[in-house]
Backbone as CSV, one residue per row, in Angstrom:
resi,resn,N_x,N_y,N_z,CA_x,CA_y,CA_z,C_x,C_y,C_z
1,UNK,0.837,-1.201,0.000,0.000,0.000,0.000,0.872,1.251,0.000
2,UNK,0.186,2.578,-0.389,0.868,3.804,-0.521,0.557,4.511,0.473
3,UNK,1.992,5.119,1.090,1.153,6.065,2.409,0.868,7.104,2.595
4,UNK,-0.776,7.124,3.108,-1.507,8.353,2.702,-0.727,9.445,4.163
5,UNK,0.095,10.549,3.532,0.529,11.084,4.680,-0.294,11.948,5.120
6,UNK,-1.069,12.838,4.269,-1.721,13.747,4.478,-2.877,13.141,4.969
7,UNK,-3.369,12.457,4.633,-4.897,11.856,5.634,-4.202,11.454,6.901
8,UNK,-3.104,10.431,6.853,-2.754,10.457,8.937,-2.716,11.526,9.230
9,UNK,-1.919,12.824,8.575,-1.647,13.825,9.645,-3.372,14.660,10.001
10,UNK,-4.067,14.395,9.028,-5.728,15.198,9.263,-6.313,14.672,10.181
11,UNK,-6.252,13.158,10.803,-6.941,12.068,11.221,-5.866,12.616,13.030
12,UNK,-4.752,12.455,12.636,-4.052,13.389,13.873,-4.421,14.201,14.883
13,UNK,-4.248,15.408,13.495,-5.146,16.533,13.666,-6.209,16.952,14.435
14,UNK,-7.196,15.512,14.128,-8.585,15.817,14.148,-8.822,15.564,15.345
15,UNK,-8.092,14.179,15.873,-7.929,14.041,17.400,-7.765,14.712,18.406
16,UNK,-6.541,15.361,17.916,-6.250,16.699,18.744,-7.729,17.628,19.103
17,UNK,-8.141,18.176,18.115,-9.112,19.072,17.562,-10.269,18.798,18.913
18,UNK,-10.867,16.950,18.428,-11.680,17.082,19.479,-11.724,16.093,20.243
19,UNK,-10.791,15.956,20.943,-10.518,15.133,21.927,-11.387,13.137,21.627
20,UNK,-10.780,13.271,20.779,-11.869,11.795,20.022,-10.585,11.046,19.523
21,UNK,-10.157,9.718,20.248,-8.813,9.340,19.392,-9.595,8.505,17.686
22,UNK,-8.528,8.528,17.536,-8.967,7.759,15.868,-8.274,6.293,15.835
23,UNK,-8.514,5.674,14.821,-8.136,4.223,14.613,-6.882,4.348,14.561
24,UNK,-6.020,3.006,14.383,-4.449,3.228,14.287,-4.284,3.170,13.334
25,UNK,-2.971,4.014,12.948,-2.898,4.394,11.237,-2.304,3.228,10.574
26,UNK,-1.744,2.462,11.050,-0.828,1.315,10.428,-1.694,0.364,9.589
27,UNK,-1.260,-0.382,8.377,-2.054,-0.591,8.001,-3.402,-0.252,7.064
28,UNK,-3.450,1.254,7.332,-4.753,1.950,7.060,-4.194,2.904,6.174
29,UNK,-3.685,4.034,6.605,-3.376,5.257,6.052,-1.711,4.707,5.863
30,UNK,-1.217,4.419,6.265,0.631,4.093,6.518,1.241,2.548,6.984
31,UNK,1.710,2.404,5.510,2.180,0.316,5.438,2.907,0.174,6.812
32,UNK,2.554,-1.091,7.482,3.184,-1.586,8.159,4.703,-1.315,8.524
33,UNK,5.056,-1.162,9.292,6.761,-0.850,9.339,7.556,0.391,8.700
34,UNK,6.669,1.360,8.224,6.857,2.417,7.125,7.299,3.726,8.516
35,UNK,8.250,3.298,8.883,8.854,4.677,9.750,9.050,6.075,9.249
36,UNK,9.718,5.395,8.250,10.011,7.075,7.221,8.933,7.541,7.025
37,UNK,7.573,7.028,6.500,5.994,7.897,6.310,5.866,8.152,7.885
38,UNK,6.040,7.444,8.845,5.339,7.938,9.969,6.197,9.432,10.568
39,UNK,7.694,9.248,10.049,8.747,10.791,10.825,7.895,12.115,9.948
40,UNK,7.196,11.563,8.170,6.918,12.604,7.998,5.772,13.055,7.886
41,UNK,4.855,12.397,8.611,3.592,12.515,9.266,4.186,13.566,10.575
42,UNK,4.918,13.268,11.328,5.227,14.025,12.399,5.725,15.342,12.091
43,UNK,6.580,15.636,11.145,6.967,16.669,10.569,6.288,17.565,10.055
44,UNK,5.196,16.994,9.606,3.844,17.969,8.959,2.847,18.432,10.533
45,UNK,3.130,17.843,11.523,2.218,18.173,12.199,2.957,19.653,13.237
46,UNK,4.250,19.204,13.405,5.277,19.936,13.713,5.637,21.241,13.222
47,UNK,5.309,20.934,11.807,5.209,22.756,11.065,4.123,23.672,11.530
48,UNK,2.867,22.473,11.523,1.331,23.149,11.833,1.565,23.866,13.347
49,UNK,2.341,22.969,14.418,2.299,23.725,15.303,2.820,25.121,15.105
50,UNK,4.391,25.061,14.647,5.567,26.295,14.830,4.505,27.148,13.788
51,UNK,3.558,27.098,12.873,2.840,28.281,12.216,1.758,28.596,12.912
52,UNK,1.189,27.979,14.139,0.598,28.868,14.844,0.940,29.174,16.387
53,UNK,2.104,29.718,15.973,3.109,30.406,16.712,3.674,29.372,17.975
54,UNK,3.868,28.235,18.072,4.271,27.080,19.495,5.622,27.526,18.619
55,UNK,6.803,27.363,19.908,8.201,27.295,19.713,8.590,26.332,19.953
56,UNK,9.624,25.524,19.169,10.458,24.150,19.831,11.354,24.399,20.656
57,UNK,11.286,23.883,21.938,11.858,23.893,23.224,13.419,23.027,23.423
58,UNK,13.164,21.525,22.534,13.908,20.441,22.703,13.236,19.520,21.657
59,UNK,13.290,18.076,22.381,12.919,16.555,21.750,12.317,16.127,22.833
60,UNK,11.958,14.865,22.938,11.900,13.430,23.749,11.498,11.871,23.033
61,UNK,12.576,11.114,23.866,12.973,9.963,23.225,12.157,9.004,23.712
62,UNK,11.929,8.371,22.767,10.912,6.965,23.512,11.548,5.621,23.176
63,UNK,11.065,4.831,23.503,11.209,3.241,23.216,12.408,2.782,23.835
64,UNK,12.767,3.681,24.585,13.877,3.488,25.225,14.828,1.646,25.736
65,UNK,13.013,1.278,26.271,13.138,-0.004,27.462,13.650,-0.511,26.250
66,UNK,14.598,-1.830,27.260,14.364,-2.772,26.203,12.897,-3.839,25.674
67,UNK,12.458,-4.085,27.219,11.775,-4.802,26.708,10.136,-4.186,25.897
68,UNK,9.648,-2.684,26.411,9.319,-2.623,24.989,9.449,-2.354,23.710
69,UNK,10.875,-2.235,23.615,11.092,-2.449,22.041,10.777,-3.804,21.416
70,UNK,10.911,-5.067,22.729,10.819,-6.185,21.706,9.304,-6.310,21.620
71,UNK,9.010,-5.515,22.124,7.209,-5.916,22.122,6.744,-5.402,20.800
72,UNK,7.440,-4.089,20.395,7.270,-3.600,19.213,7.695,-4.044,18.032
73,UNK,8.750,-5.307,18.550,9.735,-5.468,17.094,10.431,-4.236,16.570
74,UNK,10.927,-3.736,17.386,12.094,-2.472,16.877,13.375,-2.691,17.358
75,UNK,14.204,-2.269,17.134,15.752,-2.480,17.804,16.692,-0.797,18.605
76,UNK,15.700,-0.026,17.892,16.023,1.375,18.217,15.201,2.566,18.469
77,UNK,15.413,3.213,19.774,14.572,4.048,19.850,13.710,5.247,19.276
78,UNK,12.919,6.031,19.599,12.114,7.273,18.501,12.273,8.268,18.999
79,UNK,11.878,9.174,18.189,12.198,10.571,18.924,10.491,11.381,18.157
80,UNK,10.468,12.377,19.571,9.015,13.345,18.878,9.841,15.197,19.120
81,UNK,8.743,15.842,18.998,9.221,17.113,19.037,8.381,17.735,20.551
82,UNK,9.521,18.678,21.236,8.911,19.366,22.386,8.597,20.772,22.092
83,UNK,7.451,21.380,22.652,7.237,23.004,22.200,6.981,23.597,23.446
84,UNK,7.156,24.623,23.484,6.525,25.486,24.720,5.513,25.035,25.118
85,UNK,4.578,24.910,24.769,2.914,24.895,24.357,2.894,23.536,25.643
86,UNK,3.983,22.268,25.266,3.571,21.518,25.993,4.459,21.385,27.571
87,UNK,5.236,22.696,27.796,5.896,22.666,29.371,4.650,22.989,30.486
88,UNK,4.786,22.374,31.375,4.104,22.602,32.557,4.980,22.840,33.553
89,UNK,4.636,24.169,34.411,4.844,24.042,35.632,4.953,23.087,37.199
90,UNK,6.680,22.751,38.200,6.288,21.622,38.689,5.140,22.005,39.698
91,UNK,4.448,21.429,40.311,3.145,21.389,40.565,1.837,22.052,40.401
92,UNK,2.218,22.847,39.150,0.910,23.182,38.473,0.345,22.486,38.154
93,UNK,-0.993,22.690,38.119,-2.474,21.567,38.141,-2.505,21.509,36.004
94,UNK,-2.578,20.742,36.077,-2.906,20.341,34.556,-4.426,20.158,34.444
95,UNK,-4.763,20.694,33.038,-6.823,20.720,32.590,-6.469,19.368,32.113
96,UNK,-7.264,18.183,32.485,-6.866,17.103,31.931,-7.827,16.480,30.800
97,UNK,-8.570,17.697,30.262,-9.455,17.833,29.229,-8.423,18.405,28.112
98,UNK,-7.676,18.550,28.453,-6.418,18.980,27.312,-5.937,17.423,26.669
99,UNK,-6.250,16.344,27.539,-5.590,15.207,26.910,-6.748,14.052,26.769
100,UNK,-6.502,13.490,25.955,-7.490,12.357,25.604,-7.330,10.742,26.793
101,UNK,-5.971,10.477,26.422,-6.686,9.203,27.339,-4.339,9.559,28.204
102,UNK,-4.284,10.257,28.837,-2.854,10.436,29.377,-2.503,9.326,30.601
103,UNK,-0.971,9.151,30.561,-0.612,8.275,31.462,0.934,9.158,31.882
104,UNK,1.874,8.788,32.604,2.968,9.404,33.719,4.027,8.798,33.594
105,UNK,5.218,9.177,33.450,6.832,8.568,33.706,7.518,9.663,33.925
106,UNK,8.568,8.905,34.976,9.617,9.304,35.099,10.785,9.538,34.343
107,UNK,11.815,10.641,34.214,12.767,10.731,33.612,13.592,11.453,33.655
108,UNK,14.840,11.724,33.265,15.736,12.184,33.435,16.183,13.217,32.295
109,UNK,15.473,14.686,32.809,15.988,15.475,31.110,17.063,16.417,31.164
110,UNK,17.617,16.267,30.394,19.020,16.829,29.911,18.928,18.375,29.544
111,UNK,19.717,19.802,29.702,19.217,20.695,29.289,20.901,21.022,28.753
112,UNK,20.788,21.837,27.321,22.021,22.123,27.058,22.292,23.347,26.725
113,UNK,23.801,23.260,26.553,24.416,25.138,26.874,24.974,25.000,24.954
114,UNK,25.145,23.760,24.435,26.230,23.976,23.319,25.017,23.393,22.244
115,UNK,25.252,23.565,21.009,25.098,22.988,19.878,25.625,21.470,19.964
116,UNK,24.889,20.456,19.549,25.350,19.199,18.888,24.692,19.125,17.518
117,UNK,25.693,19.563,16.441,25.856,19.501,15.037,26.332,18.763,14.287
118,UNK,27.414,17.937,15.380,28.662,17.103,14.549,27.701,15.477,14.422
119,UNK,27.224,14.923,13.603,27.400,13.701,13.012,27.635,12.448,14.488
120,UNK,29.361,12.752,13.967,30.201,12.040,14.334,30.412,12.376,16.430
121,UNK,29.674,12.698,16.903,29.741,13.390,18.202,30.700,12.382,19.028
122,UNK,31.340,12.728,19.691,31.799,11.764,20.885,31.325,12.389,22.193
123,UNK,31.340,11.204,23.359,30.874,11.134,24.786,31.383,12.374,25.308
124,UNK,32.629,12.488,25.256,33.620,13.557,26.009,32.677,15.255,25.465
125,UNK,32.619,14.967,23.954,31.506,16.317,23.388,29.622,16.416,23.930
126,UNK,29.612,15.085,24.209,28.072,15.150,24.882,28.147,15.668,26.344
127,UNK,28.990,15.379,26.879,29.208,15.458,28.239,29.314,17.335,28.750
128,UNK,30.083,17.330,27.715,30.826,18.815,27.530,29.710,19.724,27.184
129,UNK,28.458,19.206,26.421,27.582,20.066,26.037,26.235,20.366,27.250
130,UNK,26.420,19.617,27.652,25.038,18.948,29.153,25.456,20.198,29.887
131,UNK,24.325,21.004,29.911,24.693,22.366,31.259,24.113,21.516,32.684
132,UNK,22.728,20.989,32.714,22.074,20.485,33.840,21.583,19.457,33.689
133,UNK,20.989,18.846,34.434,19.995,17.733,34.533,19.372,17.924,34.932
134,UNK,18.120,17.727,34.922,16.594,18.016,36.333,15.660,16.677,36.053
135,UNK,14.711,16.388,37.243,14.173,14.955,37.265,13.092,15.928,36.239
136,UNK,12.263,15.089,36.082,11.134,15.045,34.909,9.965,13.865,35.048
137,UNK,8.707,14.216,34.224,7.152,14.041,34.643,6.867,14.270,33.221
138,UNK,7.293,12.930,32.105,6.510,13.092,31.196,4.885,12.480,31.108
139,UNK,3.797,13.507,30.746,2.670,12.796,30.515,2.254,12.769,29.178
140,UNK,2.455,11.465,29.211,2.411,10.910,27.695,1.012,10.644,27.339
141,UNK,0.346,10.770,26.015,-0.573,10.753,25.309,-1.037,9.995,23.859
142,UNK,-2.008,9.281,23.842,-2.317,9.300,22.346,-3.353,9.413,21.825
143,UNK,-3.360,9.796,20.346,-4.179,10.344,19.828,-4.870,8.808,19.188
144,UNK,-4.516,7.758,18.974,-4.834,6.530,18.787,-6.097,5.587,19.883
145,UNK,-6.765,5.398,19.324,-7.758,4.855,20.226,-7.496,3.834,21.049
146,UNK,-7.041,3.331,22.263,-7.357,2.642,23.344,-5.940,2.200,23.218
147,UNK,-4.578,3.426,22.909,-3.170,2.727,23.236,-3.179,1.515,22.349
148,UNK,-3.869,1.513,21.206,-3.591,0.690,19.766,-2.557,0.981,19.072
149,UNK,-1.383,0.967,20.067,-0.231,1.403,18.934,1.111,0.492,18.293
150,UNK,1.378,0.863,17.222,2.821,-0.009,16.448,4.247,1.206,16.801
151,UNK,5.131,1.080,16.027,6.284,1.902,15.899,5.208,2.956,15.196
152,UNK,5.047,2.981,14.205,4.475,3.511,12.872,3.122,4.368,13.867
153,UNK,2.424,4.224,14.421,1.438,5.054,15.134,1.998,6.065,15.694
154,UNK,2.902,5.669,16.740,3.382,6.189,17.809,4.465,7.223,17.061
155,UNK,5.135,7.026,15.961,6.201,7.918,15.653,5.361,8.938,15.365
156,UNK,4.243,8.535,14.119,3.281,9.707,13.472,2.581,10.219,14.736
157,UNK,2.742,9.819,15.572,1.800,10.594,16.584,2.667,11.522,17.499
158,UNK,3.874,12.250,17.004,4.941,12.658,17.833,5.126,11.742,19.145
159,UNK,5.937,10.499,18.695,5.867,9.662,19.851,5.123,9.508,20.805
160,UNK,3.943,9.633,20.789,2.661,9.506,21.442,3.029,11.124,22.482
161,UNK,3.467,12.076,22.403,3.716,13.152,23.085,2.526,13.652,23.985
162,UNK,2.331,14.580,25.185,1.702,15.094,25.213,2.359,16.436,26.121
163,UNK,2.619,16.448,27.169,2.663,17.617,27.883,4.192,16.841,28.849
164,UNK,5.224,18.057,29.434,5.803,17.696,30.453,5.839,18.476,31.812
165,UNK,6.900,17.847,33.014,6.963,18.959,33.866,8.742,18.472,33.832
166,UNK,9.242,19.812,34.269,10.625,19.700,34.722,10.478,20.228,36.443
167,UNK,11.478,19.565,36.966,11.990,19.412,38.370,12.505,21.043,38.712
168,UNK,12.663,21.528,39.613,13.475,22.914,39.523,14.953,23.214,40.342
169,UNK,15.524,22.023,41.024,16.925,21.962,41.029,17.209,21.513,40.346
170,UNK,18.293,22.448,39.470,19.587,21.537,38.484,20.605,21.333,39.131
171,UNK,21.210,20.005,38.630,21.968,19.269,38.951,23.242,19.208,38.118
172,UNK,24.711,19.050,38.149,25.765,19.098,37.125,26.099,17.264,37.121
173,UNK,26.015,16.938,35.549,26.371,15.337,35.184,27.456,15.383,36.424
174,UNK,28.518,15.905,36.695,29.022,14.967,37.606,28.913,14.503,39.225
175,UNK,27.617,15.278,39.496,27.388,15.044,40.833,26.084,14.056,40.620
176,UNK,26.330,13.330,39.358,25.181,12.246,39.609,24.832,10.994,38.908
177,UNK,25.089,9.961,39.349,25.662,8.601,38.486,24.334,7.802,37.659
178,UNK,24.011,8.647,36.692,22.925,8.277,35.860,22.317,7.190,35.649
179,UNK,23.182,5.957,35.369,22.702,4.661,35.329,22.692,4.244,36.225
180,UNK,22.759,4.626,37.788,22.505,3.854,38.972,21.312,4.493,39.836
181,UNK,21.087,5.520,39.444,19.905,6.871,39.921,18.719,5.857,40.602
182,UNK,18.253,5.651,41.333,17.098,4.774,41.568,15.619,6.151,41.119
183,UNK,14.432,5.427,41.001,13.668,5.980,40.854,12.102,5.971,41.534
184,UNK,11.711,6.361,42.237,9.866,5.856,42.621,8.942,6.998,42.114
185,UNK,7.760,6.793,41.679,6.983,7.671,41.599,5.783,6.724,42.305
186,UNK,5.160,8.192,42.702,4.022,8.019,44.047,2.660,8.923,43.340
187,UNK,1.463,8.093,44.297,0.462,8.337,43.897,-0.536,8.391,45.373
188,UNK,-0.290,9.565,46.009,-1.165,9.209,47.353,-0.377,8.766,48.640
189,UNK,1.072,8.510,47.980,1.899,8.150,49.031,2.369,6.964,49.012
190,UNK,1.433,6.187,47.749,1.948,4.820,47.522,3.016,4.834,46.231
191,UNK,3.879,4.021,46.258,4.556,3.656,44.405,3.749,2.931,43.663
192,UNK,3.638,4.024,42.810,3.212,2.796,41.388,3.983,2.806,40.158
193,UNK,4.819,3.043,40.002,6.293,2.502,39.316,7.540,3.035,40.139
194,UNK,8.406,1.981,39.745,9.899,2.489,39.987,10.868,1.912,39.066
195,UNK,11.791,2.213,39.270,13.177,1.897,38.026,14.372,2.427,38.677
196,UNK,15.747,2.678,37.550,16.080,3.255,37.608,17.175,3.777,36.149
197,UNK,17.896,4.416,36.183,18.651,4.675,34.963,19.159,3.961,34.527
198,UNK,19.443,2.821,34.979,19.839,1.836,33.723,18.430,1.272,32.863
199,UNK,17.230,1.282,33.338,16.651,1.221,32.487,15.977,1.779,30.770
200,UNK,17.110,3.102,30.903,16.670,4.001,29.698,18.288,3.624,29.057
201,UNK,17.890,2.502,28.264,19.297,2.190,27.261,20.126,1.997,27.867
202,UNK,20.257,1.026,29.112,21.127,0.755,30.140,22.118,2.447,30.578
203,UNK,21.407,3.688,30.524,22.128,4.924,30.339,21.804,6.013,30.052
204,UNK,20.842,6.757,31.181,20.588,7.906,30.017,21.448,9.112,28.998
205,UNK,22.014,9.099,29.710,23.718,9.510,28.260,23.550,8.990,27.072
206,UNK,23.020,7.599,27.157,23.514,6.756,26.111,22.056,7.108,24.545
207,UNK,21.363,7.413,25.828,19.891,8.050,24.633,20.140,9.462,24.232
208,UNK,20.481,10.223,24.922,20.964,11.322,24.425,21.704,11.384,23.092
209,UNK,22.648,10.606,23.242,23.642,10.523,22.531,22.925,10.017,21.299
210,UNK,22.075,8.742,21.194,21.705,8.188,19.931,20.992,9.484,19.321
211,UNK,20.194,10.311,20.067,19.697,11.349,19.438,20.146,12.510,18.616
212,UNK,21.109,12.806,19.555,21.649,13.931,18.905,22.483,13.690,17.314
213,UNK,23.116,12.072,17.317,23.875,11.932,16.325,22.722,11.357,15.054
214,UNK,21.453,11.082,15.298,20.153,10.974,14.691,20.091,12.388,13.669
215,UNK,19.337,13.329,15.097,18.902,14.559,13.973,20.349,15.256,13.776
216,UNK,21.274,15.150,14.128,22.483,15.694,13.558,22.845,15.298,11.641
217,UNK,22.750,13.852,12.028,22.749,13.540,10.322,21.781,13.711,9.631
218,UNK,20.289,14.197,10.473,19.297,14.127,9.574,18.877,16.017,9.303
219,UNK,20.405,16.595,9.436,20.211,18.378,9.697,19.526,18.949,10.243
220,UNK,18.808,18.445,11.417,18.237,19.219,12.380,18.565,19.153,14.123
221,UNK,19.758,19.360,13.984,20.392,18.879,15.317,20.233,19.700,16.766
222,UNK,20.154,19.373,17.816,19.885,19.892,18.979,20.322,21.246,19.126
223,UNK,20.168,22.404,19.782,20.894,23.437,19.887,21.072,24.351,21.560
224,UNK,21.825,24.694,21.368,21.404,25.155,23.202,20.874,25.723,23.624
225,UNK,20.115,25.380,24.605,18.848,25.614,25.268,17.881,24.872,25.395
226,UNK,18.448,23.837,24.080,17.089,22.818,23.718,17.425,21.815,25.497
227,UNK,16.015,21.149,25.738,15.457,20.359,26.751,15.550,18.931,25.897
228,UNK,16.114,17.962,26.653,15.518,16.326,26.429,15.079,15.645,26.867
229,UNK,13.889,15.073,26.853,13.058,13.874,27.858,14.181,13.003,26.961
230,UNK,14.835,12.165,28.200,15.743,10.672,28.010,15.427,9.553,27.901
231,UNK,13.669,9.279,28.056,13.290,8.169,28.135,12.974,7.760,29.378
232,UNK,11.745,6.709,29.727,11.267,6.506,31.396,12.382,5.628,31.744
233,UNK,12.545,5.855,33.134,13.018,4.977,34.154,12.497,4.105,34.510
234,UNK,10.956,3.762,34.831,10.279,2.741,34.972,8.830,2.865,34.189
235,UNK,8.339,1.438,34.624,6.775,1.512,33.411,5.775,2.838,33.722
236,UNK,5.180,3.168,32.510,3.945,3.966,32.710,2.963,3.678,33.394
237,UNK,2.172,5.321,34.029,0.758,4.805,34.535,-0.236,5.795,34.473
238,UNK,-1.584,4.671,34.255,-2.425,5.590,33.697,-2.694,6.532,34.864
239,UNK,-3.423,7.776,34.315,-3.809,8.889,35.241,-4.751,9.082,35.771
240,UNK,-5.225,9.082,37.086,-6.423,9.131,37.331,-6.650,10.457,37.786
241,UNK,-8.027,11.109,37.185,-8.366,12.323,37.585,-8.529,13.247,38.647
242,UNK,-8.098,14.266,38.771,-8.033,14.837,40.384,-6.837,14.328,41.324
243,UNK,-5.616,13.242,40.049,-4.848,12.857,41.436,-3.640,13.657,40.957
244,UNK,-2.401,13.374,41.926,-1.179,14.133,42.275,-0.245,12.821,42.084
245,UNK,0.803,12.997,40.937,2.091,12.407,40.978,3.195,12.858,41.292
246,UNK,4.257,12.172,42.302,5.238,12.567,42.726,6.097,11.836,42.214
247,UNK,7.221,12.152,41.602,8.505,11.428,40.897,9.581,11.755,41.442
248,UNK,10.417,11.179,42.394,11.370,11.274,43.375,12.944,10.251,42.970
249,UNK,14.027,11.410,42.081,15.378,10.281,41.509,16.206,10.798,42.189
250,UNK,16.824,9.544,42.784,18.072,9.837,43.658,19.201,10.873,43.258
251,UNK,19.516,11.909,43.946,20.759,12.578,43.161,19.855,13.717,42.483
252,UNK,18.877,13.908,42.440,18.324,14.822,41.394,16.942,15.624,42.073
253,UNK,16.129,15.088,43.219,15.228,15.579,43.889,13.766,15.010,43.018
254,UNK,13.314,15.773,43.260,11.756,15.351,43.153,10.595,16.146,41.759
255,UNK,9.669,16.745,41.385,9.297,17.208,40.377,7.693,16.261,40.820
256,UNK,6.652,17.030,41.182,5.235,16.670,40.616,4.354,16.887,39.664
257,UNK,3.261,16.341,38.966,2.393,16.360,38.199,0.756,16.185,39.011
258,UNK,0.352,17.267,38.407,-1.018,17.406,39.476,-2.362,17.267,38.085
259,UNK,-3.691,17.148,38.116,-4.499,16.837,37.302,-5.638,17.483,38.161
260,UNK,-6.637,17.807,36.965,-7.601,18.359,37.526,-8.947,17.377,37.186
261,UNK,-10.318,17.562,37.708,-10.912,16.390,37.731,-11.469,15.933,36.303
262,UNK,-11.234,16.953,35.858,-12.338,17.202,34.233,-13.272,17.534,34.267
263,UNK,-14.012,17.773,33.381,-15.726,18.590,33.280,-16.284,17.094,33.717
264,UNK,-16.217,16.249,33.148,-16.953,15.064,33.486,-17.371,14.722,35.051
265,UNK,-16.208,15.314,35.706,-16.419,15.117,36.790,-17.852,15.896,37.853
């Protein structure tokens, strides 16, 4: 089949529009395994934002785990686009009528002072470019009906994106041993996930890194100032309305996500 890009990105769109997810595109609008139609499904939706005036902030990386990549049959992680539009304040209350069906992770985002342009980047140049770290509260989203998703959904859907929060102590990479970071996030006082940094690519460095040398070869490379969600530390969870998440990584402090009840309520 031929992939209809412009009908996924309308069908996208439309989700957004009115809070109604749509079928999964795979298959339908975009062949099976067709990544390249799904980056430029994302790309078209990405312009639509920056022309009505949202600024790109950063990225964030998904597919990090291993084990759901094998669930996906992928071998390498995705990347979506971050805008102003979707930063939240840490414990500002989120309209949770802004999102269709949202769920919570932990993570570790990277904020930078330098350009990564070079291709060919080395560790010593990633390292060198990292101004801070702060914990992070991605709430992830899709526009896909009931979390029906492939690689191919989820890419066209800006990696299932929706909104983040950043933590407000920064931290310097060397006062904090990334792949050993433990992680809990709380709900009421209880955990309902934990991890820790070795679960994001045994490294969150190590996702960074695949990224930057990604859109570097693909000429749109990170620049400073830009923000990175690194990928969760432990599994997602869905959100329940009116509640309060707390995400607490060793070495890095804490960062909440708050929800409001909805009109429904």
């Amino acid at each position: 089949m031929k992939a209809d890009i412009e009908g996924a990105n309308r069908e996208l769109a439309e989700a957004r529009s009115t809070g109604k997810p749509c079928p999964p595109l795979r298959g339908r609008l975009l062949p099976e395994g067709d990544v390249e139609s799904a980056y430029r499904v994302q790309q078209l939706q990405a312009r639509a934002w920056q022309d009505r005036g949202e600024r790109r902030v950063g990225a964030k990386i998904g597919l990090t785990s291993r084990v759901v990549q094998e669930a996906f049959g992928v071998f390498q992680p995705d990347f979506g686009v971050l805008t102003d539009v979707m930063a939240v304040g840490d414990g500002v209350e989120v309209d949770i009528d802004r999102l269709l069906q949202p769920r919570v992770e932990a993570e570790i985002a990277f904020v930078l002072d330098r350009d990564l342009d070079d291709p060919q980047i080395t560790t010593v140049d990633l390292i060198r470019a990292v101004d801070h770290v702060l914990p992070a509260i991605e709430i992830v989203d899709s526009r896909i009906a009931a979390w029906d998703i492939s690689i191919v959904d989820t890419v066209a859907d800006n990696a299932s994106s929706g909104l983040f929060v950043l933590g407000t102590s920064p931290r310097r990479l060397a006062d904090v041993d990334l792949r050993l970071c433990g992680m809990v996030l709380e709900h009421a006082g209880e955990p309902v996930s934990v991890g820790a940094g070795a679960a994001c690519l045994g490294n969150p460095l190590l996702a960074l890194h695949w990224l930057a040398g990604t859109l570097a070869r693909a000429g749109d490379p990170l620049r400073a100032g830009d923000v990175v969600l690194s990928g969760a530390l432990g599994p997602m969870v869905s959100v329940t309305p009116g509640a309060a998440y707390e995400a607490r990584i060793s070495g890095l402090g804490s960062v909440r996500a708050c929800f409001s009840r909805g009109e429904s309520a």
